[in-house]
C-alpha positions in Angstrom: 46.7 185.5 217.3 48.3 188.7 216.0 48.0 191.9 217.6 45.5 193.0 214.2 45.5 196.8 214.4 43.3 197.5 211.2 41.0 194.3 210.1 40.7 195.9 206.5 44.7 196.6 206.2 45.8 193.2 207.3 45.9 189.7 205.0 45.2 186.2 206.7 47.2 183.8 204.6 46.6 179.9 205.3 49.3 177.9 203.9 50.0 174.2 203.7 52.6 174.7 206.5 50.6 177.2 208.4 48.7 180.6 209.2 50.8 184.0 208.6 49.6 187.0 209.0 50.7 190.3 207.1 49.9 193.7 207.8 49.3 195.9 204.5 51.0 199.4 204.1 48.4 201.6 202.0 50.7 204.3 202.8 53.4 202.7 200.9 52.0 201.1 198.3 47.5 202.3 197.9 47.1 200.7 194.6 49.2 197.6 195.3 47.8 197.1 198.3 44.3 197.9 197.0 45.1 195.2 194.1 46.0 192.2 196.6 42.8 193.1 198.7 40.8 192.9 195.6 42.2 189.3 194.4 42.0 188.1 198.2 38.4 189.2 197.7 38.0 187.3 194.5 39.8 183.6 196.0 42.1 184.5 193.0 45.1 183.4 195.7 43.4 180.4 197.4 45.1 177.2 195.8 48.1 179.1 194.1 51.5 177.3 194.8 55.2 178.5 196.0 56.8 178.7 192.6 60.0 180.5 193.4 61.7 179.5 196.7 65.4 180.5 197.2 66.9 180.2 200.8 68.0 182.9 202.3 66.3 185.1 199.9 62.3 184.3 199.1 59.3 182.9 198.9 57.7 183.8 195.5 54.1 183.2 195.3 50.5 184.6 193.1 50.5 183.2 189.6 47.0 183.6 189.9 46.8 181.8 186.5 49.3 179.1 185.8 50.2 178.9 189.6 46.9 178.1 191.1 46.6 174.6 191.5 42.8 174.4 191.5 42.9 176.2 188.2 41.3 175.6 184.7 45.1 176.6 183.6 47.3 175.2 186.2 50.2 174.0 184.9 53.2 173.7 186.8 56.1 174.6 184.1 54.7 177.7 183.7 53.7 179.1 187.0 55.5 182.0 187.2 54.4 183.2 184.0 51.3 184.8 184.5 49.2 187.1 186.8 46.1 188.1 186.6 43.6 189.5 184.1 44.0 192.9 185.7 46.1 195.4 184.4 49.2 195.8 185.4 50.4 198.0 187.7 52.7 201.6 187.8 55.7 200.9 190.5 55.1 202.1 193.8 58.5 201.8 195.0 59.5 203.9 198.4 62.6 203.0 200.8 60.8 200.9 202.9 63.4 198.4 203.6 63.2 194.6 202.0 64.1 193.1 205.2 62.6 189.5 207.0 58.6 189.5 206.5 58.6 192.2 204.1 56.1 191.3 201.6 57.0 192.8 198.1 55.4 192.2 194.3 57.7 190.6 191.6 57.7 192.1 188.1 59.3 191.8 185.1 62.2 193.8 183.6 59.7 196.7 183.5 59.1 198.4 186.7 55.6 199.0 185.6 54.9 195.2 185.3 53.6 193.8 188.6 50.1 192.3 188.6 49.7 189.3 190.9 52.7 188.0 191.9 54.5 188.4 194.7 56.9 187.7 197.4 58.1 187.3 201.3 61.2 187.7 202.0 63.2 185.7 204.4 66.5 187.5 205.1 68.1 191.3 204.0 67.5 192.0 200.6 68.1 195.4 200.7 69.7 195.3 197.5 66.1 195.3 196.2 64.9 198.7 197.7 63.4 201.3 195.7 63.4 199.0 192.7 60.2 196.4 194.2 56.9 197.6 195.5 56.9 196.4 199.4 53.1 196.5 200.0 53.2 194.5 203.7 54.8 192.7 206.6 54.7 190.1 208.4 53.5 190.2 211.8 52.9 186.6 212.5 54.0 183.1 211.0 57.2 183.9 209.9 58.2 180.2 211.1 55.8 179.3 208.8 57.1 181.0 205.3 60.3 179.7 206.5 58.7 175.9 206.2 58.0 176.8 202.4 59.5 173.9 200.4 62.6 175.5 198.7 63.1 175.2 194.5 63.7 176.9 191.6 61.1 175.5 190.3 59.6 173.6 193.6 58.9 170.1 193.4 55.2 169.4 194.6 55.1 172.9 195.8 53.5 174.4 199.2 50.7 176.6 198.2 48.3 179.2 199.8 45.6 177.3 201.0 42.8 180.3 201.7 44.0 184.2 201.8 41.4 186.5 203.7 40.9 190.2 204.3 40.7 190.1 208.1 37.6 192.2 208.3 35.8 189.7 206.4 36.7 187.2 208.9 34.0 186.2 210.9 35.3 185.9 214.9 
């Protein structure tokens, strides 16, 4: 198991290929990293598929509402497409680099736009600094993310099986 430093700052993420554990940055990101805490709180991520996976670039992830496959709304074609019934959020963007394990939220064109979604990052993206939210890191599993079924969209996507706040974990 991971060296987890702060229980209430780090995400447990069960996957269909495995556990990965990410390590939230509140200094980055507070209100991004307050909004995936508060969905990982809700089950709002347990069930929700890989939508988005491009080699060498990302796993995209937490369509809370087309992309959850346990969902009254599921629906494959358009996960991707939705968040959650939260407001969205203002960027938090910082130079905290987009490199392997980074954890990041997708938006749309408007910087302003990220809800639910978001992403892990598998190689240098640099190119995305200061324009995406990094709100986390990987700290363990890696191998796993890199399992993630690739597609744009994914055929019989992997999905996020449970997502936990650590400190709610019971030893």
């Amino acid at each position: 198991m991971a060296n987890i430093k702060d229980p209430e700052n780090t995400i447990i993420m069960e996957t269909t290929k495995g556990k990965v554990v990410i390590e939230l940055r509140p200094d980055l990101a507070p209100n991004h990293v307050a909004r995936i805490k508060e969905l990982t709180r809700e089950g709002a991520y347990d069930g929700v598929v890989f939508h988005r996976v491009i080699s060498g670039f990302m796993a995209q992830t937490g369509d809370v509402k087309f992309g959850k496959s346990t969902g009254p709304e599921f629906n494959p074609g358009r996960a991707g497409m939705g968040g959650s019934s939260k407001p969205d959020l203002k960027a938090e963007f910082s130079s905290a680099n987009h490199g392997r394990g980074a954890c990041s939220m997708a938006r749309a064109q408007n910087p302003n736009s990220a809800n639910s979604q978001f992403f892990i990052v598998f190689d240098d993206a640099s190119f995305l600094d200061r324009q995406y939210t990094v709100w986390g890191q990987v700290i363990e599993g890696m191998e796993n993310v890199d399992k993630i079924k690739r597609g744009e969209p994914v055929v019989d996507p992997d999905k996020i099986v449970s997502m936990k706040v650590a400190a709610d974990v019971k030893g």
